[in-house]
Each structure stands twice: as C-alpha cells, then as structure tokens.
C-alpha positions as CSV (number, residue, x, y, z in Angstrom):
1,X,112.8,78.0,71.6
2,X,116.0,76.0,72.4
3,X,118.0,78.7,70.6
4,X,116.7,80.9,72.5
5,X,116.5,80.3,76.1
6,X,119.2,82.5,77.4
7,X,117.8,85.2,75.9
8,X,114.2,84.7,77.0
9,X,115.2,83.9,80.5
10,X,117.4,87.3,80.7
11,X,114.5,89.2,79.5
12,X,112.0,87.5,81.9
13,X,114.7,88.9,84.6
14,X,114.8,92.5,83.7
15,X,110.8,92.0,83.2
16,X,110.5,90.9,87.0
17,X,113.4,93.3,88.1
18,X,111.2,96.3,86.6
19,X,108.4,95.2,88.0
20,X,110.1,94.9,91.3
21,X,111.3,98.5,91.2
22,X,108.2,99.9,90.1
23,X,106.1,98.4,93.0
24,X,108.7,99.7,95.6
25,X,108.7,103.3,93.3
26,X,104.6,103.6,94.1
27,X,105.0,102.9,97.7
28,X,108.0,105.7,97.7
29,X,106.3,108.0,96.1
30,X,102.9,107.9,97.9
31,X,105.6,108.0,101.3
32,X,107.2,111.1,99.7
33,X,103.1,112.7,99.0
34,X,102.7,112.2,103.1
35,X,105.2,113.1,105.5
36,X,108.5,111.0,104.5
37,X,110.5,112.8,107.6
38,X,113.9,112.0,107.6
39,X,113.6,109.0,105.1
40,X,112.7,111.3,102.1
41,X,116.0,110.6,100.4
42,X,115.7,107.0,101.0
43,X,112.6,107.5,98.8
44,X,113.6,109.2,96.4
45,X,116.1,106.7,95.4
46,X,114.0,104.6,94.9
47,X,112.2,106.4,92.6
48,X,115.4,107.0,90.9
49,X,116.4,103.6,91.0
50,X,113.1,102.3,89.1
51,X,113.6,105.1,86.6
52,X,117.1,104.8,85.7
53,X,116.4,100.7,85.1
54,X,112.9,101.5,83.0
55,X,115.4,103.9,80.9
56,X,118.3,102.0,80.2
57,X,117.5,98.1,80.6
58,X,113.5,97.9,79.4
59,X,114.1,99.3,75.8
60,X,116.8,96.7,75.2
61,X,113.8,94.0,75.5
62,X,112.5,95.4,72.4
63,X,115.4,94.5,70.5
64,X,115.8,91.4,72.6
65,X,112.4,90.2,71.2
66,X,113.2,90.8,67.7
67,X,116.4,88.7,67.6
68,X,114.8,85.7,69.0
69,X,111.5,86.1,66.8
70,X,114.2,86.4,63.7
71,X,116.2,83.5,64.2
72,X,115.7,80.4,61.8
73,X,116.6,77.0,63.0
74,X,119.4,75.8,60.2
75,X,121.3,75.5,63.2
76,X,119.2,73.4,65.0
77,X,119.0,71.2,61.9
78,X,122.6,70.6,61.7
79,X,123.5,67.0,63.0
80,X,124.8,66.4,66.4
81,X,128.7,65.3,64.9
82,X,128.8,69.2,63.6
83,X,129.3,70.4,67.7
C-alpha cells in the first residue's frame, strides 16, 4: 500500500470527480427533457463535460489499478541507509 498511495489517492480523485460530473449530467439532462429556456447550452455542457472526463480520465484507472496490483515490495525491503 505504502508504494502505492499516490496512485490510489489520484484514482480515488478522478473516481469522485466522475461521480461528481455524472450527478450534475442527470440533473442537466432531465432540465434539457423539460423546458431548459435560455439555460439549454449551460446544460449541455454539462453533459459534455461529464462525457468528455468518462472518455478520457476513467479508462486510465484500469491501467492505474494494474500497476499498483503488479508491484512487488523488493523496494520496500531495502534498508532505510539505501534512500
């Protein structure tokens, strides 16, 4: 874990993030299935927004995972005089 915690906390990041644009995405798009008025571009950026992030920053958390399952801890085992 130790080795790790960058990683995992940049993940858990883009993890809320997404989750953050995906909430505000619903409540666009259920604003843009009524009458959005004058606001209906503000909408659909938001829609945008959420979908650009899911496309180019979610996948990478895939990859993300698999380098931390994958490391070993030889570094960890070296002795504090090595750093």
């Amino acid at each position: 874990m130790g080795l790790n915690t960058s990683r995992l906390l940049m993940a858990l990041g883009d993890v809320v993030c997404g989750w953050l644009l995906l909430r505000r995405a619903e409540v666009a798009l259920q604003k843009l299935d009524s009458d959005p008025g004058k606001d209906k571009s503000f909408y659909e950026g938001k829609v945008a927004a959420a979908q650009f992030f899911a496309q180019t920053n979610l996948p990478r958390l895939t990859a993300e995972r698999a380098i931390a399952e994958g490391i070993d801890l030889s570094l960890m085992d070296l002795d504090e005089a090595a750093f």
